[in-house]
C-alpha positions as CSV (number, residue, x, y, z in Angstrom):
1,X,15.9,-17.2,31.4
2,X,19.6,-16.2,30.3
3,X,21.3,-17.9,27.0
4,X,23.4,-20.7,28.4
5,X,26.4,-22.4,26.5
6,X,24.5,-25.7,27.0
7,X,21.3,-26.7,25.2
8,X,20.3,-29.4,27.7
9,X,20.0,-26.3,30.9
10,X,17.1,-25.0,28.3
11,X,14.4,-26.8,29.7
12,X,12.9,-28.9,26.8
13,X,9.5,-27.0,26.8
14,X,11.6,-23.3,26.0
15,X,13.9,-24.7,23.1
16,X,11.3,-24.3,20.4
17,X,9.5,-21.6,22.3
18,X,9.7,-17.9,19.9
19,X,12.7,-16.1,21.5
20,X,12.5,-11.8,21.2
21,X,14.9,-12.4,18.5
22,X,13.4,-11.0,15.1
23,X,15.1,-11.3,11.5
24,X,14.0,-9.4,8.8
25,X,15.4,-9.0,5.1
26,X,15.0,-5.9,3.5
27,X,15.4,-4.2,0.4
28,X,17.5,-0.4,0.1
29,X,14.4,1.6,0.2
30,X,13.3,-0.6,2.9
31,X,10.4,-3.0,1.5
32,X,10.3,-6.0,3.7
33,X,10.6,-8.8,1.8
34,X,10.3,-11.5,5.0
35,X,10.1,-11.2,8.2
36,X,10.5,-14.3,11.2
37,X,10.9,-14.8,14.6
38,X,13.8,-16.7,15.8
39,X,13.2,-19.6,18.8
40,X,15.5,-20.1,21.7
41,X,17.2,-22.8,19.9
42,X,18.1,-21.0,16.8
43,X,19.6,-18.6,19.2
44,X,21.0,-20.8,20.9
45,X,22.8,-22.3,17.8
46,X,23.5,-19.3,16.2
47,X,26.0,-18.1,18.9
48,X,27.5,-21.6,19.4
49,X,28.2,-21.7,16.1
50,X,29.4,-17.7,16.3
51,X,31.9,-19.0,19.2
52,X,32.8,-22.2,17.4
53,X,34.2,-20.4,14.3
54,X,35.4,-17.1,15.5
55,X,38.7,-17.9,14.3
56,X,37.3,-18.8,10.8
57,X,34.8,-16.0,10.6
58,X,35.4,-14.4,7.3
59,X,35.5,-18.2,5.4
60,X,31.7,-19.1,7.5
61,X,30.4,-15.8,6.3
62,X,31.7,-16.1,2.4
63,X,29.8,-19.6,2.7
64,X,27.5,-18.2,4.0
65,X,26.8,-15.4,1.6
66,X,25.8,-17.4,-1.1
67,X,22.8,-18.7,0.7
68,X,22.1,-15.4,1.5
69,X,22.1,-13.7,-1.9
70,X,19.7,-16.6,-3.2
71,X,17.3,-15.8,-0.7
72,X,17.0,-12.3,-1.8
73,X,16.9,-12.4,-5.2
74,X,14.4,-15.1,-4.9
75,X,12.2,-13.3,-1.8
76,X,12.7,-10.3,-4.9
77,X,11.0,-12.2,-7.3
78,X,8.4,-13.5,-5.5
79,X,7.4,-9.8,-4.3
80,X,3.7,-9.4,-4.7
81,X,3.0,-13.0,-4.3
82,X,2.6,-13.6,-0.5
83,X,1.0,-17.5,-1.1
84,X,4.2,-18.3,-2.7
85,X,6.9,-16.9,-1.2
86,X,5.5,-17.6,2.3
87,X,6.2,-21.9,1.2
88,X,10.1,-20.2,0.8
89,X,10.2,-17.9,4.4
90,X,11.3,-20.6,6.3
91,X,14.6,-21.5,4.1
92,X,15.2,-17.6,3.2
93,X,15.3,-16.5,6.9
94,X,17.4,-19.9,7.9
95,X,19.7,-18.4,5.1
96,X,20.3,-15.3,6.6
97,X,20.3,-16.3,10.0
98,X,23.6,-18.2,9.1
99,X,24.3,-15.3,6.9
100,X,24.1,-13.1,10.0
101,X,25.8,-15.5,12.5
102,X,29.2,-15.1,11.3
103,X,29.4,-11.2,10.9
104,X,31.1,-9.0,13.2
105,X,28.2,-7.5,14.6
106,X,26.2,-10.6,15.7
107,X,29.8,-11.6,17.7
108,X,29.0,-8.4,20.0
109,X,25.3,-9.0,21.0
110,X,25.6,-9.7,24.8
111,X,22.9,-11.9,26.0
112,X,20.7,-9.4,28.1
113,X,19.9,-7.6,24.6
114,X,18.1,-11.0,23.4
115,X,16.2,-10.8,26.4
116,X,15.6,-7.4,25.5
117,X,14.1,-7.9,22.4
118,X,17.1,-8.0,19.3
119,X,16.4,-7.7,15.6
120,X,18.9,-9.0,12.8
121,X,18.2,-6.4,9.8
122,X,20.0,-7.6,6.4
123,X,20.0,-5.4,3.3
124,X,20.2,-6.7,0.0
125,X,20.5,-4.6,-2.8
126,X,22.4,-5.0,-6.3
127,X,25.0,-2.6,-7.3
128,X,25.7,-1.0,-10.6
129,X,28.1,-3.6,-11.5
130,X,25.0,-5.8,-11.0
131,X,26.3,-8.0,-7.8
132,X,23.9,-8.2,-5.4
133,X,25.5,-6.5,-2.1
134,X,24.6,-7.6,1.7
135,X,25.1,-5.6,4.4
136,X,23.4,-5.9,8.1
137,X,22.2,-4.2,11.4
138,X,21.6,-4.6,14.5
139,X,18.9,-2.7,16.4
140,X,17.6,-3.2,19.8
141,X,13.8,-3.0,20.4
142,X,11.0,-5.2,22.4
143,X,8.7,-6.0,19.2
144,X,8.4,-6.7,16.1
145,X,9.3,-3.7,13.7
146,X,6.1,-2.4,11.9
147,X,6.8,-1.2,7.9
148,X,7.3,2.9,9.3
149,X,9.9,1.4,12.0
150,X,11.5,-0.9,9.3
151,X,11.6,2.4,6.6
152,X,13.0,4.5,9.4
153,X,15.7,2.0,9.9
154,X,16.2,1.4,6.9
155,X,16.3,5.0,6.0
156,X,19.0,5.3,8.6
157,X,21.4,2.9,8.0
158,X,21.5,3.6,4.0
159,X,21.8,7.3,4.6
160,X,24.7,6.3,6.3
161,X,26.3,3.4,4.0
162,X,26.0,5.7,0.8
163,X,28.3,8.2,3.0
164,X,30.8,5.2,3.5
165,X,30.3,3.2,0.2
166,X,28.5,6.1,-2.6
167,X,30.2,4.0,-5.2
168,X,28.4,0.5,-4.1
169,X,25.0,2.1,-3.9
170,X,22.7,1.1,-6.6
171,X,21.5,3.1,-9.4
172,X,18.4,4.4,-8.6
173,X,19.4,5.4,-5.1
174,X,18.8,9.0,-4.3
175,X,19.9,10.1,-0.5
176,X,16.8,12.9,-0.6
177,X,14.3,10.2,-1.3
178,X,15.6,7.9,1.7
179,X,16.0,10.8,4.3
């Protein structure tokens, strides 16, 4: 079944059916801190909403972004205590799905690759200036990530931000430790 433009061609039994669609929020040395699967009709409204406010991107996704950071920072707290912070999963992934649906990257997924299996990585981390920083990937794979496959991803995509952005890194990052 493709992604249509229009709920109602989703017949009703698919809508809340788990989609191959997987959203994780991790740390920078890559600690999972959730983890969810996304159904067709959180797809679904993620890219309407993508298309709807294309033109207005940058405003959705600084709306968005605070949201996001709270999640984080509370998902950071809670580390350790997995009867908690599971009651909080739902509203922190919900947070960064609309986090994720207005960047850049989400705007290029063509359908076939949610099909395919998609995951929607975000990385929180706080810089020295003490903000917390989020930044997100994209990567392309037909199950959910395991903690090596999350650290390898997560090893990747750092290595490569502290090329682009050394200064935003946070303190205790060290490139040979991540590598």
């Amino acid at each position: 079944m493709g992604l249509t433009t229009d709920l109602n061609e989703v017949p009703d039994n698919m809508r809340e059916a788990l989609s191959n669609t997987y959203i994780y929020g991790l740390d920078w040395q890559g600690n999972c801190l959730a983890r969810g699967q996304l159904t067709h009709r959180a797809i679904w409204q993620m890219r309407k909403m993508a298309r709807k406010y294309s033109g207005s991107r940058t405003t959705k996704l600084e709306e968005a972004k605070q949201p996001a950071r709270g999640g984080f920072e509370l998902m950071m707290q809670l580390a350790g205590h997995q009867s908690i912070s599971q009651q909080y999963t739902p509203r922190v992934i919900r947070a960064w799905a609309d986090y994720v649906t207005y960047t850049r990257q989400f705007s290029f997924i063509k359908s076939s690759l949610f099909q395919a299996g998609v995951h929607l990585i975000v990385f929180g981390c706080y810089t020295n200036a003490g903000i917390m920083r989020l930044r997100t990937t994209i990567v392309p794979h037909s199950h959910m990530l395991t903690e090596d496959e999350l650290k390898r991803v997560a090893s990747t995509f750092i290595a490569e931000e502290s090329k682009s952005f050394p200064d935003l890194m946070p303190s205790g990052f060290c490139l040979e430790e991540n590598i």
